[in-house]
C-alpha positions, 0 to 999 in steps of 0.5 A: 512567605513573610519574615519576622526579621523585623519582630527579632531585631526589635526584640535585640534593639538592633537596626537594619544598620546594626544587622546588616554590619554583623552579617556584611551586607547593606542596610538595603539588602536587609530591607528588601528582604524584611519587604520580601522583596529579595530571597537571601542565599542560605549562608546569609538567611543563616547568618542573620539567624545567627546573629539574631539568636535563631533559626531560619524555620523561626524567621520566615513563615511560609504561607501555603 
């Protein structure tokens, strides 16, 4: 799996800084799971889809 988390927040000019105070949770929360390095719960994955104008399908690829 990877994230286009990076890619979306670019497109808003938006920091991990900026995310992460929308959807209340740490910068570091949010580069770890840019890094998949953390899985978020489904209200936070749909939280930050909210917040970055779309959807979970669109913000994760998963690989086969």
């Amino acid at each position: 799996m990877r994230t286009r988390i990076k890619e979306l927040r670019a497109r808003h000019s938006m920091t991990q800084n900026d995310l992460a105070r929308i959807v209340g949770t740490r910068r570091e929360t949010i580069l770890a799971i840019e890094n998949c390095q953390y899985f978020p719960s489904v209200k936070l994955a749909h939280d930050i889809a909210v917040a970055l104008h779309t959807t979970i399908d669109e913000m994760f690829v998963f690989d086969e």
